[in-house]
ZATORZA-131174 format. One record per residue (C-alpha): x, y, z. Coordinates in steps of 0.1 Angstrom, whole numbers, plus 5000, padded with zeros to 4 digits. Last residue first. Layout:
% residues N
XYZ;...
% end
This chain:
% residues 844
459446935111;460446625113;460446405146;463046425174;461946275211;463846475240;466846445264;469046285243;471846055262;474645945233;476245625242;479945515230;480745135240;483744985262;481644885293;480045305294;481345545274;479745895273;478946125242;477746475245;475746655224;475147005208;472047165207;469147315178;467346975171;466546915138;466747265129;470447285143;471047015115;470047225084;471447485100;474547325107;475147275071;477746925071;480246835051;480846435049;483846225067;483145835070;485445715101;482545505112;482645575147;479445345166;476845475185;474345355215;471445555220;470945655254;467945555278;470745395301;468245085304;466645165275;469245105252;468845275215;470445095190;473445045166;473245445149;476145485127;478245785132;478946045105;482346245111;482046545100;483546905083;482247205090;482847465064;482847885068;483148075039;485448405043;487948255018;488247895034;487347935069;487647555088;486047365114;487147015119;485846655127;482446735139;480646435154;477946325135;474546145144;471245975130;468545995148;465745745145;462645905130;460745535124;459945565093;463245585081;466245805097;466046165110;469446355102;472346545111;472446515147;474646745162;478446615185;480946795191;483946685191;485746955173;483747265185;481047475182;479647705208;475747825210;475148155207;473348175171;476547995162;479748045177;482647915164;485647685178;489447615175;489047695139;491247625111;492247875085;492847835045;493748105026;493147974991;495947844961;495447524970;491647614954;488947474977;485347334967;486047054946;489046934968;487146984997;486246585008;489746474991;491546725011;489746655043;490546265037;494246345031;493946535060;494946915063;498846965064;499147015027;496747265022;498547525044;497147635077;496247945092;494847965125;491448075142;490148155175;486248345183;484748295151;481448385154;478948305129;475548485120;472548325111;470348665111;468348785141;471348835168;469449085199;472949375205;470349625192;472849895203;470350155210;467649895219;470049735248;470850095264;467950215263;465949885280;468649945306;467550315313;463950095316;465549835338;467650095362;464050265367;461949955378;464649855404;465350185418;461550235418;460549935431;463649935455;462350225478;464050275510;466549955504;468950125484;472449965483;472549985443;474849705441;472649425458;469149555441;471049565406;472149215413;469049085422;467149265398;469149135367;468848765384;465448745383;465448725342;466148395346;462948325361;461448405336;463648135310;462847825333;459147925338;458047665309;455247735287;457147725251;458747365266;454747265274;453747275237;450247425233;447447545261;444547305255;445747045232;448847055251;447047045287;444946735274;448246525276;449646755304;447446645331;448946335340;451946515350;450046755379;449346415395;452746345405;453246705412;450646645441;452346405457;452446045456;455845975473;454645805503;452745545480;455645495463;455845135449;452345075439;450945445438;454345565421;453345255395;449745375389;451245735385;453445625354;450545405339;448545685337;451045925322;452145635298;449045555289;448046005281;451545995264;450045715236;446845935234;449246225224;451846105202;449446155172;449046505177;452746535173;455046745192;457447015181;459247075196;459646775225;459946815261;456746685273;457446345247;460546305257;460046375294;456946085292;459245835282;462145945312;459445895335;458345525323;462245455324;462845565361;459745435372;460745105355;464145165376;462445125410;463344735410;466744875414;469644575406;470144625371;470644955378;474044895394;477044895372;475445165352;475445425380;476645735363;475445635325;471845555346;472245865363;472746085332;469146255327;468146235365;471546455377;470846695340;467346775353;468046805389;471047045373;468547235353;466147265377;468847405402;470847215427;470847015459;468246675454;466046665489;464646345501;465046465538;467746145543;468946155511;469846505509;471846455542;473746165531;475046415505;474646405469;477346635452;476446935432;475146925400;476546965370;474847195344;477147435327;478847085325;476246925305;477947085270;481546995276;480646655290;480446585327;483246345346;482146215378;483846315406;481046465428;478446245415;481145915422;482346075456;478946155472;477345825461;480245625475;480345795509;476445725512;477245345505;476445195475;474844835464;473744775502;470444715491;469044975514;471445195500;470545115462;466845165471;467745545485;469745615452;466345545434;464045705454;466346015460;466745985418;462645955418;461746255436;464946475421;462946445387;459346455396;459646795414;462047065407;462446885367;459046765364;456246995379;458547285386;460247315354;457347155335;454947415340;451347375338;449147625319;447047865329;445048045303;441747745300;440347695336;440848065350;439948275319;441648525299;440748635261;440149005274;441249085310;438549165333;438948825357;442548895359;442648855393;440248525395;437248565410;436148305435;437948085464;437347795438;438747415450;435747245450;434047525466;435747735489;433547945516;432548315524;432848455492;429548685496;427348385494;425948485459;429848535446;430048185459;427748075438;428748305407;432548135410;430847745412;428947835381;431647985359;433947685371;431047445350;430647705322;434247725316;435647385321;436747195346;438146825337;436946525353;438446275370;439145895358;439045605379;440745255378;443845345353;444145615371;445545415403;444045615436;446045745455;445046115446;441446015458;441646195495;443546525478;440646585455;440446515421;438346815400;440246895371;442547145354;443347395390;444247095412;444147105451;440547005456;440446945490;443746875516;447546945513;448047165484;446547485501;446547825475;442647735469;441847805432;441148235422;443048195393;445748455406;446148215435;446347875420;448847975391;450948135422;450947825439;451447605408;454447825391;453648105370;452548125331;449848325321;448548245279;447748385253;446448725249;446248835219;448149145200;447249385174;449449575147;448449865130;448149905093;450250065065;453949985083;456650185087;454850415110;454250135135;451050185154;450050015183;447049805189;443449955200;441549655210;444349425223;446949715236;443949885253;442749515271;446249495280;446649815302;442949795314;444049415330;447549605347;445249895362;442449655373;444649445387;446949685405;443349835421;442049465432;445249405447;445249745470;441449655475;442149285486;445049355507;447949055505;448549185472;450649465492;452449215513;454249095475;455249505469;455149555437;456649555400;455249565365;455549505331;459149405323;460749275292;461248895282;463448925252;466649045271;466248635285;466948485252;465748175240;463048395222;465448565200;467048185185;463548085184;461448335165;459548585183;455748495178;454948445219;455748785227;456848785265;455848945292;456949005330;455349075361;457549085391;456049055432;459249125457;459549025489;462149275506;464049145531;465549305564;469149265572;467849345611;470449585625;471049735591;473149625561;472949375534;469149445531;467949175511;466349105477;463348815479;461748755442;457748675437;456348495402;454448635376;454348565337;452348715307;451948595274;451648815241;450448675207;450548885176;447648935160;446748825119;443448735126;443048935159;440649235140;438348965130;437848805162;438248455162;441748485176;440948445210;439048115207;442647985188;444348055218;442447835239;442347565216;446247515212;447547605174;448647965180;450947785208;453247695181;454447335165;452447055171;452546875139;449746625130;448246875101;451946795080;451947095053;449947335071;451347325099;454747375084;453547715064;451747865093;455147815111;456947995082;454248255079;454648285117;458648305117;458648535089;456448775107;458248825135;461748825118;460449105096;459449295129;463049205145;464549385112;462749685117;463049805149;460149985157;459049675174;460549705209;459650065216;456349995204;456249695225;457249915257;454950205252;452150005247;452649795278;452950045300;455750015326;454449955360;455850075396;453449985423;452550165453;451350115495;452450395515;450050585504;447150345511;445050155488;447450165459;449350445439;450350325408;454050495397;454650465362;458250375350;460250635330;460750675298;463950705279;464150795241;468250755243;469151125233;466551345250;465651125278;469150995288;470051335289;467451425312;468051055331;471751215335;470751585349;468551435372;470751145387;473251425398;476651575381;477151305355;475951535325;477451835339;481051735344;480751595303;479751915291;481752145314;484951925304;483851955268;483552395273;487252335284;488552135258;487052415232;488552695248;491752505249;491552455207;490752805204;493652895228;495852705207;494852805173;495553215187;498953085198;500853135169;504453045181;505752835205;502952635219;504352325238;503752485270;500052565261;499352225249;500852025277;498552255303;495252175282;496251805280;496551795318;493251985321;491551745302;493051435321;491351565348;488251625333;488551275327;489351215363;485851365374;483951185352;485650835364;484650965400;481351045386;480750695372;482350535409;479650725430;476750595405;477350245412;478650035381;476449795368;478849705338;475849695313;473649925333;476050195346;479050205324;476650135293;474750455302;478050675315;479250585279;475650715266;475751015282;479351085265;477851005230;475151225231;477051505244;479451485222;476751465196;475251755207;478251995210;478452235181;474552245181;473352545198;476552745193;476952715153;480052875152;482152585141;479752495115;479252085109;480551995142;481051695158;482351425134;480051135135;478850955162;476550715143;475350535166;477450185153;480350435159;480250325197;480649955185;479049745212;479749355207;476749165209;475749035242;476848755256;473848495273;475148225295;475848445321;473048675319;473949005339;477649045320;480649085334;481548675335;481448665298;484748725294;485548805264;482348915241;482649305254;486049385242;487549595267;486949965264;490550145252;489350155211;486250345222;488150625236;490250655210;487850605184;486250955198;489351085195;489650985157;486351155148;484751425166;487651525186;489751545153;486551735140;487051965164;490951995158;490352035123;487752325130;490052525155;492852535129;496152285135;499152555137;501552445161;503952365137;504952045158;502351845135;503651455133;501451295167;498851605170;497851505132;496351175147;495250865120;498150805105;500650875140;498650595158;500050285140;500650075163;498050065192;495750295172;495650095149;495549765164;492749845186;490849965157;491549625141;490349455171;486849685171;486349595132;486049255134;487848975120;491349055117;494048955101;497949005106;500349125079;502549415097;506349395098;506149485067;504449845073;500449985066;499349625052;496649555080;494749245064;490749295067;488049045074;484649135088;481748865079;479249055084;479649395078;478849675105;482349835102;482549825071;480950185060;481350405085;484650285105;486250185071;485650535054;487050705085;490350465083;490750525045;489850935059;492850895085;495150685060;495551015036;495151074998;491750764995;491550554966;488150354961;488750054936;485349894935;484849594957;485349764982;486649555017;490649635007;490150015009;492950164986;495250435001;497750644979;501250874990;502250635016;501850364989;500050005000;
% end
């Protein structure tokens, strides 16, 4: 590349540039954003490396090769003009500061969601151009300084979580700095100093700027207001005034959400394309538009095309670190979700967004829970009937209510069902009663409550003036105003807490239990093997802790749902060598059938009457080897074969992702340190949040590849089977790199990893490949595979046993990823491979 000439190497016309500072100007507006981002930094020999997104080679830059790009660096003259300077500031400066922020997809430990990275945030992506357009413009010289200073303090506060003391020391020591650079400037001068002061005079007026937008929580949230489209949450004032809510609109929060564009387009392209599959095979299973209850609600003409919304509830605790008594706040969240998204957004916890918070004691009082309700009910009714308007669009856009999820107890209450599991008629879908819950199903059958039948119950004891429960009715429901929602048909069961908290660690105590009776395992020798035992790559982020004599004893599993899930998953592959001698295993088995069905997506109507056997034949068998055991979970399972005709596929119902979302206001409420009024601490950091995360619209919608370690490699060191596999594909002459792992839609690939590629016969069995390599031939990204062959699937493990054929095939992982969108681990157990899959595949 000449000194005197600069070519961009990502045109693909030949644009020359006279100076490296406008080739690095032209890069940083019009590359930056591309996908995939490769460049070659030719500037010196010593230089040759590649990069693959813009933010490294910007650190590279100005780590070596400062002096292009900053006229301070080679201009001892003295005589840079006012407007260069400014536009210095506006441009490369601004890249300064951006180029010293870690990179954001590193270390995943700074961020809220663990297992969720963000996107990386690329100041320029806000378009932070140059400055000023007319120097002695005085109104607005400085807005996009300001602009992009308020939102540094915004990402240093609700991305980082940083308390407001350390943002205005960092404030403080940037105008600092400015002062320093002031001073340096001055001495240096040594002729012409009229430039100089100019250039001081404008440091100086910046240091105001950036002192006054930190000075005090108003001044910020004003900024925030005018630059970042911030609203504040509404404060409901309840019974008493003490007692309040804090609730963000639901209007103003889905309109914020959908004026993006592209997640829109994703919207609607993932309905027509499940539309599409549905209509194609009519025994798929595939949406919640397809459940009956869902399907009343979009009757009306104005909800033919809707878009569904679901609501969730549940109650957090966040504690007083300090004080005399560490007091603790319960907490009462409503979140919602829209139903529609497509998959790889709605896996995400940023997609569930917040619609109220309160006081848990304040629900307690029937008027102050009676006024919320109303508030939150007219809120949803107006978004149904009136929609939202999205001025790229000709029409408006209306939403259904779908569904509430929440766990039993809280299910229970906002129906208006007893809250009491031990006695009565404990079960909100049909009419058993605690007495009969031991007896077999395949002897008597309950029935199921239905509108007009819980309509009648809830209008006799309106007549008595509430004074008793009847069959398990306390009366109205909560959200008895809100359109589309009734008690018996918009709650559906959740299989977090109904299978994974509570069948799942009930029959693994069982089970481990038996083995010590039998003298198969001691206590020590169950703690040691699940505490030594060796996880996958993919089930670690799930291992449970170690089972302790004193969880067996009080028939408690340690852990999370998802480790109680993983534990009962592998614990025929971690006690093989004894299962042949538990009599309890066909429980194990009959559970693990019923799990693959619950679990699948999509589900077959088909597979339904066969689930309802197994359902019935799985509680006869708890009632004939664990009477003890037969709670009211147990039963809750043998609702969910009518539950998915009712309320659609269980996994889109679960409250695994919701209550993922606790974990923002836990940590905000243990950082902030203000205890006096958390709703509105809590409810205001989410919405300057909410800015922060729609301004950088860090939510992936395309298929988009990460590569987060590469290598280069020559043609002859790759395989002779790899060679043969690519040699229509790949020149010699390409750049060839191999990967040490990608990221796809946020989940990690790697060698040894291990998709399913296909569905085989009639029969769906899956067939499986392990990735060999991963390489990048000339920006295009190929996985290469080994295909395994498929011997059998063992019931005793419940895995299916594999073999290594050595056959090597390319693979698209998007094609496979929409078989079943995970990566799997392998086990060995007596010599053979087994492959433990969690749910039942079919085609979609």
């Amino acid at each position: 590349m000449s000194h005197d000439h600069y070519f961009c190497p990502l045109c693909t016309s030949a644009n020359v540039f006279k100076s490296y500072s406008t080739l690095f100007t032209h890069i940083r507006n019009e590359h930056s954003d591309e996908s995939p981002f490769m460049i070659r930094c030719e500037l010196n020999a010593l230089c040759g490396s590649r990069y693959s997104s813009f933010d490294s080679y910007r650190q590279h830059i100005y780590r070596c090769h400062r002096s292009l790009i900053d006229p301070f660096d080679n201009d001892h003259s003295g005589s840079v003009t006012i407007e260069k300077a400014l536009n210095d500031i506006g441009g490369s400066s601004v890249d300064c500061i951006s180029s010293n922020e870690p990179d954001l997809t590193i270390d995943s430990d700074e961020f809220i969601y663990p297992e969720e990275e963000l996107s990386e945030i690329d100041y320029q992506s806000i378009n932070f151009g140059p400055i000023l357009n007319n120097v002695f413009d005085q109104n607005t010289r400085f807005t996009k300084l300001t602009a992009f200073y308020t939102y540094f303090l915004l990402e240093l506060r609700e991305h980082h979580l940083l308390p407001q003391k350390v943002v205005q020391l960092i404030t403080s020591n940037i105008c600092i700095l400015l002062d320093i650079i002031i001073e340096i400037t001055n001495a240096k001068t040594l002729s012409s100093c009229a430039p100089v002061i100019d250039f001081a005079t404008v440091l100086r007026e910046i240091n105001q700027i950036i002192s006054f937008i930190s000075k005090n929580e108003y001044q910020f949230l004003k900024q925030c207001t005018e630059h970042f489209d911030y609203q504040p949450p509404t404060k409901i004032m309840l019974n008493t005034a003490e007692e309040c809510a804090n609730y963000v609109p639901l209007k103003q929060s889905v309109s914020c959400m959908l004026h993006d564009d592209q997640l829109l387009q994703a919207i609607i392209d993932n309905i027509k394309s499940l539309s599409t599959c549905t209509a194609k095979d009519k025994d798929l299973i595939i949406s919640n538009r397809q459940c009956r209850s869902v399907r009343s609600n979009l009757v009306r003409p104005t909800n033919s095309n809707a878009l569904l919304l679901k609501l969730y509830t549940d109650g957090i605790d966040i504690t007083n670190p300090i004080g005399p008594k560490k007091d603790s706040h319960k907490l009462t969240c409503f979140y919602y979700l829209l139903d529609d998204l497509p998959e790889i957004v709605r896996s995400q916890v940023d997609s569930i967004d917040l619609h109220c918070l309160c006081y848990t004691k304040n629900l307690n009082n029937d008027n102050s829970r009676r006024m919320l309700m109303n508030i939150l009910a007219e809120d949803l009714n107006k978004l149904q009937i009136e929609g939202i308007s999205i001025p790229r669009l000709s029409s408006r856009i209306y939403f259904v209510f779908s569904t509430f999820c929440a766990d039993n107890l809280a299910s229970n209450e906002i129906g208006g069902f007893q809250k009491n599991f031990n006695g009565g008629h404990f079960c909100r879908h049909c009419f058993i009663t605690h007495e009969n819950q031991h007896i077999p199903l395949t002897d008597i059958s309950f029935v199921p409550r239905s509108r007009l039948k819980h309509d009648k119950i809830v209008n006799h004891i309106i007549a008595n003036n509430g004074r008793q429960t009847v069959q398990g009715v306390k009366g109205l429901s909560w959200f008895h105003d809100l359109i589309g929602f009734h008690s018996t048909e918009s709650l559906p069961p959740d299989i977090m807490h109904d299978i994974a908290e509570g069948a799942c660690p009930l029959i693994t105590s069982a089970l481990l239990k038996e083995a010590v009776q039998q003298r198969l395992l001691t206590y020590t020798d169950i703690e040691q093997r699940t505490s030594n035992f060796v996880y996958g790559f993919y089930d670690s982020s799930n291992k449970p802790p170690p089972i302790k004599k004193q969880h067996l004893t009080t028939s408690y599993i340690a852990g999370t749902a998802s480790q109680k899930l993983c534990l009962f998953q592998l614990f025929p592959v971690i006690f093989h060598d004894i299962i042949d001698h538990l009599t309890l295993m066909i429980l194990y088995t009959v559970l693990c059938e019923i799990i693959s069905y619950v679990y699948s997506n999509p589900i077959r109507k088909s597979w339904i009457s066969y689930m309802n056997e197994l359902c019935k034949r799985f509680h006869a068998l708890m009632v004939e080897h664990l009477p003890d055991l037969v709670t009211p979970k147990v039963h809750f399972i043998t609702e969910y074969p009518r539950s998915i005709e009712k309320h659609g596929l269980p996994i889109l119902n679960s409250c695994l992702r919701f209550e993922a979302k606790h974990l923002y206001f836990k940590q905000i409420a243990s950082r902030a340190f203000n205890f006096k009024n958390p709703l509105l601490i809590l409810a205001k950091r989410y919405q300057l949040r909410s800015c922060l995360l729609n301004k950088t619209k860090s939510v992936s919608l395309s298929a988009v590849t990460t590569i987060r370690s590469s290598k280069l490699i020559e043609w002859s060191k790759l395989s002779h089977s790899v060679q043969h596999l690519l040699m229509k594909d790949v020149n010699k002459i390409n750049t060839i790199y191999e990967c040490s792992s990608i990221d796809y839609h946020h989940i990690n690939i790697r060698p040894g990893s291990i998709v399913v590629h296909h569905l085989a016969h009639a029969e769906e069995i899956p067939v499986f490949c392990q990735i060999y390599c991963i390489l990048k031939v000339e920006d295009k990204c190929m996985i290469i595979a080994e295909i395994l062959d498929t011997i059998s699937f063992n019931d005793k493990l419940w895995s299916y046993q594999i073999e290594f054929t050595g056959t090597l095939i390319k693979i698209d992982i998007e094609h496979c990823f929409s078989i079943f969108p995970h990566c799997l681990d392998s086990y060995v157990v007596e010599q053979s491979h087994y492959i433990n899959i969690l749910t039942r595949l079919t085609k979609k």
